[in-house]
C-alpha positions in Angstrom: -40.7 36.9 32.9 -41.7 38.2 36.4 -43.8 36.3 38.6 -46.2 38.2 39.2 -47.1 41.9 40.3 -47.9 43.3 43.7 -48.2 46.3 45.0 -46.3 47.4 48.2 -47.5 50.8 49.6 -45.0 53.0 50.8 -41.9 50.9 49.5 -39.3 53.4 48.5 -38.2 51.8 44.9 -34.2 52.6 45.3 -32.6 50.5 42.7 -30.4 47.9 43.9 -31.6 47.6 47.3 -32.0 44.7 49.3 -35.6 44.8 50.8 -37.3 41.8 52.9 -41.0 41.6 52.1 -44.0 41.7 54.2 -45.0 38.1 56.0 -48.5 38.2 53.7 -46.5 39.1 50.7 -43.8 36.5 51.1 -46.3 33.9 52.0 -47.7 34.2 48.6 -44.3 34.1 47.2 -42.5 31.1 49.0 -46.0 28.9 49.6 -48.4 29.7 46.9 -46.0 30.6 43.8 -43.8 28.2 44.9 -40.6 30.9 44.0 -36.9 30.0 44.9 -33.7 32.7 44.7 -33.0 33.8 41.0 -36.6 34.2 40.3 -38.5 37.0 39.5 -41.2 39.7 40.7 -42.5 42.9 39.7 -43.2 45.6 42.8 -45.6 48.6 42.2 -45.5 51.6 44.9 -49.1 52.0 44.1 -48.4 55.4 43.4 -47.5 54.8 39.7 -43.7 53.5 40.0 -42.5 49.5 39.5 -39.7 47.9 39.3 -38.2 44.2 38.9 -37.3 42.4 41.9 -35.0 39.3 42.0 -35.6 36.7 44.8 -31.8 36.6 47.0 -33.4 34.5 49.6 -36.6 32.1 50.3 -36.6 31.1 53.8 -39.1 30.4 56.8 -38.7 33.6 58.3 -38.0 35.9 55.6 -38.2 36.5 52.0 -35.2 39.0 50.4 -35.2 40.8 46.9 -32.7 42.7 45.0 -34.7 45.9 43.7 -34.3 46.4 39.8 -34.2 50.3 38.3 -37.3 52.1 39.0 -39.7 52.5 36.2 -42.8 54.7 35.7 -46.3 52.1 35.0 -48.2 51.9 32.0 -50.4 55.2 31.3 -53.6 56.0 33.4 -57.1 56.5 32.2 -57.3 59.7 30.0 -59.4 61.3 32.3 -59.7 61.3 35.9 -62.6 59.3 36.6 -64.3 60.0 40.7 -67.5 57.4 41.2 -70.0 58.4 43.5 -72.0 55.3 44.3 -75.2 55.4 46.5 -73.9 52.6 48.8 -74.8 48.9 48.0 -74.9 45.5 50.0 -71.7 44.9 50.7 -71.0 42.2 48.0 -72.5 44.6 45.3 -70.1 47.4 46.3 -67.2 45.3 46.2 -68.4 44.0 42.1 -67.9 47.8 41.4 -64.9 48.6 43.3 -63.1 45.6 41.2 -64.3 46.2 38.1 -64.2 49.8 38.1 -60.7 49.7 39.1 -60.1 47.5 36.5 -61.7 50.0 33.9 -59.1 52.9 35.2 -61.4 55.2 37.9 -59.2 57.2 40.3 -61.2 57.7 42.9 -64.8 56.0 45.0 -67.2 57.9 47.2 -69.4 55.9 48.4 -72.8 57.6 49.2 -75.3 57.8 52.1 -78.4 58.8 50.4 -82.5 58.4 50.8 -82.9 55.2 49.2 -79.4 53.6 50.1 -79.7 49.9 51.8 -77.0 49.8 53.4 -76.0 51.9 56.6 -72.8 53.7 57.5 -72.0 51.0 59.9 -71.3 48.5 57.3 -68.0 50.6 56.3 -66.5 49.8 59.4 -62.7 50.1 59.4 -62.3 46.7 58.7 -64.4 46.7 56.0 -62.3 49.5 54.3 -59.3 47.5 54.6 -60.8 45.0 52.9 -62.0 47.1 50.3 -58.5 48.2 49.7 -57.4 45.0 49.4 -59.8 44.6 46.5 -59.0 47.6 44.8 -55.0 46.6 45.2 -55.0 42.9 44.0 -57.7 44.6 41.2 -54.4 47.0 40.1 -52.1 44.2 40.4 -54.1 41.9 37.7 -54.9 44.5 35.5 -51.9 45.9 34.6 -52.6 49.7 36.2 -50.0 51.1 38.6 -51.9 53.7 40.8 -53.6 53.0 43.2 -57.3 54.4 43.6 -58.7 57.1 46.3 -61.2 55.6 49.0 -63.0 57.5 50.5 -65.4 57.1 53.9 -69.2 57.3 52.9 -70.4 60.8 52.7 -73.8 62.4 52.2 -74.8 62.9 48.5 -74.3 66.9 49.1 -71.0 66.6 49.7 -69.4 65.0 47.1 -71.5 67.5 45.1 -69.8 70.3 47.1 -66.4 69.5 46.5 -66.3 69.1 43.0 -63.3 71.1 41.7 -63.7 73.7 38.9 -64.7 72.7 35.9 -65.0 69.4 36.4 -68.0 67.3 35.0 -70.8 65.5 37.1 -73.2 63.1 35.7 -75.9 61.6 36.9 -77.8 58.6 35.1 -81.2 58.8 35.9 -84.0 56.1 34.7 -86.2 58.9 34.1 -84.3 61.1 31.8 -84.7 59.3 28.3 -82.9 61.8 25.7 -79.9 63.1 26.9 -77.5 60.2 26.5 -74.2 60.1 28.9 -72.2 59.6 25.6 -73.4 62.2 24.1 -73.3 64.5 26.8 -69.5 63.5 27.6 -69.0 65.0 23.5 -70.8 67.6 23.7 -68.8 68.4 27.0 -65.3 68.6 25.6 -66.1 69.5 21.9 -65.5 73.4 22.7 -61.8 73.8 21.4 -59.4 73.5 24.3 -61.8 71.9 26.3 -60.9 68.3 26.6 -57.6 69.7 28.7 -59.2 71.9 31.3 -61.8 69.2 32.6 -60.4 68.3 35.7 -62.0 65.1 36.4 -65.3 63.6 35.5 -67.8 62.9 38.4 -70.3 60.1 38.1 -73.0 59.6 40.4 -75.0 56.3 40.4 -78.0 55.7 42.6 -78.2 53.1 45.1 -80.7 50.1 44.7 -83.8 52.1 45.2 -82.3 55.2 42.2 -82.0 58.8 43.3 -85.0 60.2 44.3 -86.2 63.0 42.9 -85.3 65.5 45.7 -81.7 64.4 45.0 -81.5 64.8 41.5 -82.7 68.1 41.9 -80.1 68.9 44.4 -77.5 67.1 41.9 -78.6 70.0 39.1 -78.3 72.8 41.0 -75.0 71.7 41.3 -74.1 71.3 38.1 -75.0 67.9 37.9 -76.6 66.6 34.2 -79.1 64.1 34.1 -77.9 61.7 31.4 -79.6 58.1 30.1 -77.3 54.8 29.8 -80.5 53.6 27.6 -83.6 52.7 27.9 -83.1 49.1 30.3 -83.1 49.7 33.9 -79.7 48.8 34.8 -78.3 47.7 38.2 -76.8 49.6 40.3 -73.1 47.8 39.6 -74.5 47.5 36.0 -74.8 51.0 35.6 -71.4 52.2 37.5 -69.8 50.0 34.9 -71.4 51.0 31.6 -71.2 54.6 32.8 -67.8 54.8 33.5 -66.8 52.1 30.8 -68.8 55.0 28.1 -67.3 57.8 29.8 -63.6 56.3 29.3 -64.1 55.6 25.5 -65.2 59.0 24.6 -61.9 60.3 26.6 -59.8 57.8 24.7 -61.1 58.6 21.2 -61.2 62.5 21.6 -57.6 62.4 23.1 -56.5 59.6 20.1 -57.8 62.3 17.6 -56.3 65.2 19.0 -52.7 63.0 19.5 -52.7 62.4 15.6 -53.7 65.9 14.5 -50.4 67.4 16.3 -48.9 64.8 14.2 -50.4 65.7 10.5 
């Protein structure tokens, strides 16, 4: 049984092929796992392709593997899943990024909005990277093979701008208290041939402080529907959890029901 899984970006998965790994990645191989030649690891390309490596040689200097046949990952989420997320103090951004890539989203936008506490200068470049490093060893442990999108902060506009056609924004909102996001993710894809043609689903999340209300007027004329995740106010990495944990559920059961009536 392999190793372990790690992602290598870029790493062209030719089967067969003798590859030398990265100095971080063969660290973790030859000092923390402790692997010698004949052992195994599994490589992801982060772009939804894996394969089986065997361990030719463990030195020093250099780590070798013998590439295995190239095999697509596990399935994605059902939907395509884009979190907006006013931005947080840094620790509290990072909670969502791992657990939300845990959970299957494709894509973060972090937001600059009115009530945001933290500036754009705390997403320096080298805070990025580290975010990516999150969101890969995130993939790596969960079993997902893509890799998600990561965006630069933007203004709250827009990511409301560039929503694709058809695609479905919602926005949980401690003031709206009857239209729940489950519910509004059914009634959203119970139209026959609906669930198919919904390009992704966009869910905006307030920073610490919540929208304001300027905002989530902006958000509707948009498109954007105010929706309830109950009647607790949740924190802000509370609520990008539940939301997008809800929003995947309803995805998975709709599609599971429309899988078994092409069957019957």
């Amino acid at each position: 049984m392999p190793a372990g899984r790690f992602i290598v970006e870029g790493l062209m998965l030719a089967p067969r092929a003798e590859v030398e790994l990265s100095p971080e990645l063969a660290h973790q191989v030859r000092d923390v796992l402790r692997l010698g030649p004949g052992d195994t690891l599994r490589l992801l390309d982060g772009a939804g392709g894996e394969c089986t490596a065997t361990l030719l040689a463990v030195e020093r200097k250099h780590v070798v593997v013998r590439l295995g046949e190239h095999e697509e990952g596990q399935a994605e989420s059902p939907v395509r899943i884009v979190l907006c997320q006013g931005m947080l103090k840094a620790a509290k951004y990072e909670v969502i990024l791992q657990k939300c890539t845990e959970l299957g989203v494709s894509r973060f936008i972090p937001l600059l909005t009115e009530r945001a506490v933290a500036a754009v200068e705390e997403a320096s470049e080298s805070k990025r990277r580290r975010w990516r490093k999150i969101v890969a060893e995130a993939v790596e442990q969960c079993g997902g093979s893509r890799l998600p999108e990561l965006d630069a902060p933007q203004p709250l506009m827009h990511a409301l701008a560039s929503m694709p056609p058809g695609a479905l924004a919602l926005i949980p909102w401690e003031r709206e208290y009857s239209a729940s996001l489950r519910a509004s993710v059914e009634r959203a894809i119970a139209a026959p041939g609906r669930l198919e043609d919904i390009p992704e689903v966009r869910l905006f999340i307030g920073p610490e402080g919540g929208f304001a209300d300027g905002e989530i007027a902006l958000a509707e004329r948009h498109g954007a529907s105010p929706v309830t995740l109950g009647p607790r106010i949740l924190r802000a990495e509370t609520a990008a959890i539940v939301a997008t944990a809800l929003t995947l559920d309803v995805f998975r059961f709709y599609r599971s029901e429309l899988a078994e009536g092409s069957t019957t």
